[in-house]
KEVEX-502916 format. One record per residue (C-alpha): x, z, y. Coordinates in Angstrom, 1 decimal. Each point is the difference from the previous one (the first is absolute). Last residue first. Example, Ala and Ser with C-alpha at 12.3 -4.5 7.8 and 13.67 -1.06 7.14 Angstrom:
// KEVEX-502916
<X: 13.7, Z: 7.1, Y: -1.1>
<X: -1.4, Z: 0.7, Y: -3.4>
//
This chain:
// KEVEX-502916
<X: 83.9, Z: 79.2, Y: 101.8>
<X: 2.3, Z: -2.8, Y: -0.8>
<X: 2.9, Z: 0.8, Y: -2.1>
<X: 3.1, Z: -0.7, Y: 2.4>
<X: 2.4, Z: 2.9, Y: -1.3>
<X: -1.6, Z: 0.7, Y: -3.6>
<X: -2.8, Z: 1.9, Y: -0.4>
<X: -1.1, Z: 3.0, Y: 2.2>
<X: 0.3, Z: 2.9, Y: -1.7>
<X: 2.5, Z: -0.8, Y: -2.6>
<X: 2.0, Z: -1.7, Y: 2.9>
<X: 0.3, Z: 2.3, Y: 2.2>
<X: 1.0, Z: 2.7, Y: -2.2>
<X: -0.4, Z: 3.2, Y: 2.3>
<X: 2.9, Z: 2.1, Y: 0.0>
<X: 0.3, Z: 3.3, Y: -1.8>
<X: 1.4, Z: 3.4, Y: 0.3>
<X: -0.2, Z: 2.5, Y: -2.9>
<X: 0.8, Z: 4.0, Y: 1.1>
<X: 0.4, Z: 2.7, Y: -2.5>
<X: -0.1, Z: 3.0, Y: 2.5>
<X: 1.8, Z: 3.3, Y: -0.8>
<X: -1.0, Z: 4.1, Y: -1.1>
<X: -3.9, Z: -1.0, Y: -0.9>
<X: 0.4, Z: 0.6, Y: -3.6>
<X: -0.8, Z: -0.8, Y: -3.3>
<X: 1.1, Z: -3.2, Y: 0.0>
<X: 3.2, Z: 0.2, Y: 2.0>
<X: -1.1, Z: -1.1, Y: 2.5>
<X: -3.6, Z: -0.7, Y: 1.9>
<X: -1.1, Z: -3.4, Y: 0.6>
<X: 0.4, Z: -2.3, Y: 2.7>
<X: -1.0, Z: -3.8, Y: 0.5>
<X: 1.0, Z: -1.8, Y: 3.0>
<X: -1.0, Z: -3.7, Y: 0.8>
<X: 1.2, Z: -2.6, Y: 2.6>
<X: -1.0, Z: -3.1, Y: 1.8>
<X: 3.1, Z: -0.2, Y: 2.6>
<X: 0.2, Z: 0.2, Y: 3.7>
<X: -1.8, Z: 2.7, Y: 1.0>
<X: 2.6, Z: 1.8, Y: 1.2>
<X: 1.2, Z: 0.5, Y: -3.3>
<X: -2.8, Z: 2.9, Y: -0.4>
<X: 2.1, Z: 2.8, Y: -0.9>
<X: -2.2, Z: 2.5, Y: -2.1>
<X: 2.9, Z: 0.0, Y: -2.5>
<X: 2.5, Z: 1.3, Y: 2.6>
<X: -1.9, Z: 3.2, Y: -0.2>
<X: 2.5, Z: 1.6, Y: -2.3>
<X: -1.5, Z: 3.8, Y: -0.1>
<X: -0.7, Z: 0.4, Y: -3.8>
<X: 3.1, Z: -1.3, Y: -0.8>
<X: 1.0, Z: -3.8, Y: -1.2>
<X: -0.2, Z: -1.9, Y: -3.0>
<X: 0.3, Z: -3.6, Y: -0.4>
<X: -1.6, Z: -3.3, Y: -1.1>
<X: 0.1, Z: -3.6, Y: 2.1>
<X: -1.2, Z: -2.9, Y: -0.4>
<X: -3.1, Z: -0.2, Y: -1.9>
<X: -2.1, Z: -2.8, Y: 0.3>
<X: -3.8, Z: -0.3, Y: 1.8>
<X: -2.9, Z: -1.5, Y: -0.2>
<X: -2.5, Z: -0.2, Y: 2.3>
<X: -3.9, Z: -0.1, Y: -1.0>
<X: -2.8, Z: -0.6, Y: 2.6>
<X: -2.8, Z: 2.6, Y: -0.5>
<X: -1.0, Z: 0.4, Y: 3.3>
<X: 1.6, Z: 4.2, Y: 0.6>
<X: 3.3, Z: -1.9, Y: -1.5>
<X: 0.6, Z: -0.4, Y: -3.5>
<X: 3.4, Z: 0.9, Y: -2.1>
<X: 2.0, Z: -1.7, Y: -3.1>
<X: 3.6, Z: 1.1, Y: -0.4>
<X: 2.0, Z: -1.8, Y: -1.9>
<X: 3.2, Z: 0.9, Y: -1.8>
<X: 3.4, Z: -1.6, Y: 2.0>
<X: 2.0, Z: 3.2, Y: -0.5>
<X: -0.9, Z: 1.8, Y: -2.7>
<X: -2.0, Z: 3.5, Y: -0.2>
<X: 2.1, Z: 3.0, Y: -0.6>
<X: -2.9, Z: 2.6, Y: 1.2>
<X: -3.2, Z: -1.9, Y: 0.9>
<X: -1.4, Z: 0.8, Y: -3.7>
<X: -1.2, Z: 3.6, Y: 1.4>
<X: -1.4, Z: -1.9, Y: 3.3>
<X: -4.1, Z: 1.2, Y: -1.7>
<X: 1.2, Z: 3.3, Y: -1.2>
<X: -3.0, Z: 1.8, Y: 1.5>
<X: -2.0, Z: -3.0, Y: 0.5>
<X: -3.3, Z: 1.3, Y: -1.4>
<X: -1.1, Z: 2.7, Y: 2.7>
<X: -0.5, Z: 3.5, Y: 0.3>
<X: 3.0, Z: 2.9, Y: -1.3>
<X: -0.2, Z: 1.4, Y: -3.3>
<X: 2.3, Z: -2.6, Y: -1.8>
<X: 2.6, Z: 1.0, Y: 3.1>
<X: 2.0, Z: -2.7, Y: 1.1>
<X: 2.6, Z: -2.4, Y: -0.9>
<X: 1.4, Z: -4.0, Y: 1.5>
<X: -2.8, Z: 1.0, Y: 3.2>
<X: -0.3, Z: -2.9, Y: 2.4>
<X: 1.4, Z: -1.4, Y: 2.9>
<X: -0.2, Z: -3.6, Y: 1.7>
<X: 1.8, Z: -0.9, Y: 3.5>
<X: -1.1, Z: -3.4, Y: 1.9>
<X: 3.5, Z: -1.3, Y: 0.8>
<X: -1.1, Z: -2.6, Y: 3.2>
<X: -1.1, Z: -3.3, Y: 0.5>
<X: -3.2, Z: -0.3, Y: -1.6>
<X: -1.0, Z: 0.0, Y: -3.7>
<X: -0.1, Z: 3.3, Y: -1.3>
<X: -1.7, Z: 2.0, Y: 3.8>
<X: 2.8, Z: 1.4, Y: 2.0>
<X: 1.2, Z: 3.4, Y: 0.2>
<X: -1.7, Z: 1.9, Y: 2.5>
<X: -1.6, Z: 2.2, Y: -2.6>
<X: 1.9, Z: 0.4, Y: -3.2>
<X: -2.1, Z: -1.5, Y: -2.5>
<X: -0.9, Z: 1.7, Y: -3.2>
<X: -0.3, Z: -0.7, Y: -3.9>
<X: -2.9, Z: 1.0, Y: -2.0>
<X: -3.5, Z: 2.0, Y: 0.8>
<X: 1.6, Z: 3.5, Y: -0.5>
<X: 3.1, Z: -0.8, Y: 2.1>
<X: -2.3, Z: -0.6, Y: 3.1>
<X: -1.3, Z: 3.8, Y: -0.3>
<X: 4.0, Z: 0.8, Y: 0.0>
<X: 0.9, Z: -2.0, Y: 2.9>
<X: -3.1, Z: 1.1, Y: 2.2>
<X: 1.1, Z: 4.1, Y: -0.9>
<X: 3.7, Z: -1.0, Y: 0.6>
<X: -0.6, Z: -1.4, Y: 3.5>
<X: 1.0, Z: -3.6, Y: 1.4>
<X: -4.0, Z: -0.6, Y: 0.8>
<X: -1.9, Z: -3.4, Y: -0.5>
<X: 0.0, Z: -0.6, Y: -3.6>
<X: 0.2, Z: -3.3, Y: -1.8>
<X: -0.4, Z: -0.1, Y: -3.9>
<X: 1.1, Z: -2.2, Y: -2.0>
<X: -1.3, Z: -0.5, Y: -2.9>
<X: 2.1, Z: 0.2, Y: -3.1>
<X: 1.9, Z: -2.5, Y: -2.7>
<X: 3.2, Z: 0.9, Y: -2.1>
<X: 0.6, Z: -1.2, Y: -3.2>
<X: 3.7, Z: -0.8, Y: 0.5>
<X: 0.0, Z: -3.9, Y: -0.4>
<X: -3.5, Z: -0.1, Y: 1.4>
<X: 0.7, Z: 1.9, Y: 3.9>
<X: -3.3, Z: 0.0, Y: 1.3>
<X: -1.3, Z: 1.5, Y: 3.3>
<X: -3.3, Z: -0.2, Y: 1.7>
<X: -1.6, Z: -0.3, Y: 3.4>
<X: -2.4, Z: -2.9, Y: -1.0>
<X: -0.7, Z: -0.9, Y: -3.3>
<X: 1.1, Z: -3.2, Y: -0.5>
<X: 0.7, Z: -3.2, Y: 1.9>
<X: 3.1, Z: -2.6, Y: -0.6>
<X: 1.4, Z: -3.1, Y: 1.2>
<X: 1.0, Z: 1.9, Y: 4.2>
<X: -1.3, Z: -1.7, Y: 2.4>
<X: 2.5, Z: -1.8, Y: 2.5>
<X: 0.1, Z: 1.7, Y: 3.5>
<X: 2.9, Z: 1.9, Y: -1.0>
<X: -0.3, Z: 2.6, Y: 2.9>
<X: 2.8, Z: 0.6, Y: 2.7>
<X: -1.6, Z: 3.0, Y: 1.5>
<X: -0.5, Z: -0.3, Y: 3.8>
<X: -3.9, Z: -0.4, Y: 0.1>
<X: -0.3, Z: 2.5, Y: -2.5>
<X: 1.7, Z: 1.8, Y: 2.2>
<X: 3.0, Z: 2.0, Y: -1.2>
<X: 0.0, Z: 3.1, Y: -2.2>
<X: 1.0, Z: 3.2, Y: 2.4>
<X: 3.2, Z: 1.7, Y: -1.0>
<X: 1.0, Z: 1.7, Y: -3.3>
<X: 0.1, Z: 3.6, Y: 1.7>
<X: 0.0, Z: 2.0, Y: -3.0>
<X: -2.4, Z: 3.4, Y: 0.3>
<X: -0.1, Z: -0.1, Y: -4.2>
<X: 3.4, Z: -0.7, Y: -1.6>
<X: 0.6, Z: 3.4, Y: -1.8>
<X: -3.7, Z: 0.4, Y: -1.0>
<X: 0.5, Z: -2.9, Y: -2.4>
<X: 0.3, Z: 1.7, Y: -3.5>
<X: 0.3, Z: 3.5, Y: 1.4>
<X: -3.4, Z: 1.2, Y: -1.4>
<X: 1.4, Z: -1.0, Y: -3.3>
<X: 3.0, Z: 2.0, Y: 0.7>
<X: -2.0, Z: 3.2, Y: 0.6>
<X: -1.8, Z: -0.4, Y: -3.0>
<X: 2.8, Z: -0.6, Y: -1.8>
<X: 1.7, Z: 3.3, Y: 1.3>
<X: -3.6, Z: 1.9, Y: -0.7>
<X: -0.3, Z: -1.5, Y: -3.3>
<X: 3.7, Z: 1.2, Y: -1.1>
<X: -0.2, Z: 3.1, Y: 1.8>
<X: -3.3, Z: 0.2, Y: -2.6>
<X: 1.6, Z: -0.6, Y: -3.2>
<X: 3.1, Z: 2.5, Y: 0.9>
<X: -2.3, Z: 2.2, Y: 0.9>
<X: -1.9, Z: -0.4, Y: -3.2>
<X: 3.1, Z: 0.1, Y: -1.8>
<X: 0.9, Z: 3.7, Y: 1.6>
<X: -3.3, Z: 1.5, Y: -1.0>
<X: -0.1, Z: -1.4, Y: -3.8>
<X: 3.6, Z: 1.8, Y: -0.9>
<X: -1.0, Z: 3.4, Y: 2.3>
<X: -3.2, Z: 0.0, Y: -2.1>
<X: 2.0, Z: -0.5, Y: -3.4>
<X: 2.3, Z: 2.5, Y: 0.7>
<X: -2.9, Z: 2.4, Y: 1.9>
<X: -1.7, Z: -0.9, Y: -4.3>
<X: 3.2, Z: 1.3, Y: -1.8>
<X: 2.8, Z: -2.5, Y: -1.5>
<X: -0.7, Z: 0.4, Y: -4.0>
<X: 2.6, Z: 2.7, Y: -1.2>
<X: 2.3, Z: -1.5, Y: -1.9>
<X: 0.3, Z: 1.4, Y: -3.7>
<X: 3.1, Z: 1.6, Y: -0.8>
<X: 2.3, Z: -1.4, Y: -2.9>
<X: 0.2, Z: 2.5, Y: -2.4>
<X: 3.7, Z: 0.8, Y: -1.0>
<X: 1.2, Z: -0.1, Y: -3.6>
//
């Protein structure tokens, strides 16, 4: 009867070489998120959008809107989403990513919610846990949202708009077409997000169009 020899037990270099190679597998995989992250809207920064007409020549609803709240703030109810938004002055990575921290941001030169014009919202769908701020998955429910849910936003005065959605889609990390302000001519809103979750590879983009009538009554309501 033959004796079944006993393995040897895989040395301790084995081990070592073993516990090496997943860590660099575990940190490429850091450093390429990391590096996609930081890509998340760097790809459509230096966009000539145009100049925003006079306020003078903007065609202004000059009804007042039913509604006040919190001003400069987002809420979406039906998908638990609600952030402040946060308005930057420079089209850099570093002002992007600061804004990012305090909730969701808006493109500068894109109009302000309410006006004619497609003011253009971004914020994080996945982060870091170890990076600053609170709204680090704060667009994560944006992904496959339906078409017609409401969106709920403030101007810098409080007044609240509200919005339907109209449109979803994905699109690349260098499709600018969604900063397209309609020549002014409709009262728009973009939301973006990054996609898939996870990742910063593609653009989950929600358009929407102000609800006239849920902001301002029915046609004919006195204001």
């Amino acid at each position: 009867m033959k004796l079944k020899k006993n393995r040897k037990p895989p040395s301790f270099n084995a081990i070592i070489t073993v516990m090496l190679f997943i860590a660099v597998l575990v940190v490429g995989y850091f450093v390429f998120l990391s590096w996609q992250n930081r890509q998340q809207v760097i790809e459509v920064t230096n966009v000539n959008i145009g100049s925003l007409p006079e306020s003078g020549d903007r065609e202004v609803p000059e009804r007042t809107p039913l509604g006040t709240a919190q001003p400069d703030y987002l809420w979406i109810p039906d998908r638990g989403i609600e952030a402040p938004v946060v308005y930057v002055n420079e089209t850099t990575e570093e002002a992007f990513q600061k804004g990012l921290e305090g909730g969701v941001v808006h493109y500068p030169g894109t109009a302000v919610p309410g006006e004619p014009g497609n003011p253009y919202l971004f914020g994080h769908s996945s982060d870091y846990l170890w990076k600053a701020g609170d709204y680090k998955q704060v667009l994560k429910d944006l992904i496959d949202i339906p078409l017609e849910t409401k969106v709920r936003i403030t101007n810098h005065a409080g007044e609240l708009f509200i919005f339907r959605v109209i449109e979803t889609k994905i699109v690349g990390p260098k499709e600018v077409s969604v900063l397209d302000q309609q020549n002014y001519e409709r009262v728009l809103l973009t939301l973006q997000t990054s996609y898939p979750l996870g990742t910063a590879l593609k653009r989950y983009i929600a358009v929407c169009e102000l609800d006239d009538e849920a902001t301002y009554g029915p046609a004919g309501t006195a204001q």
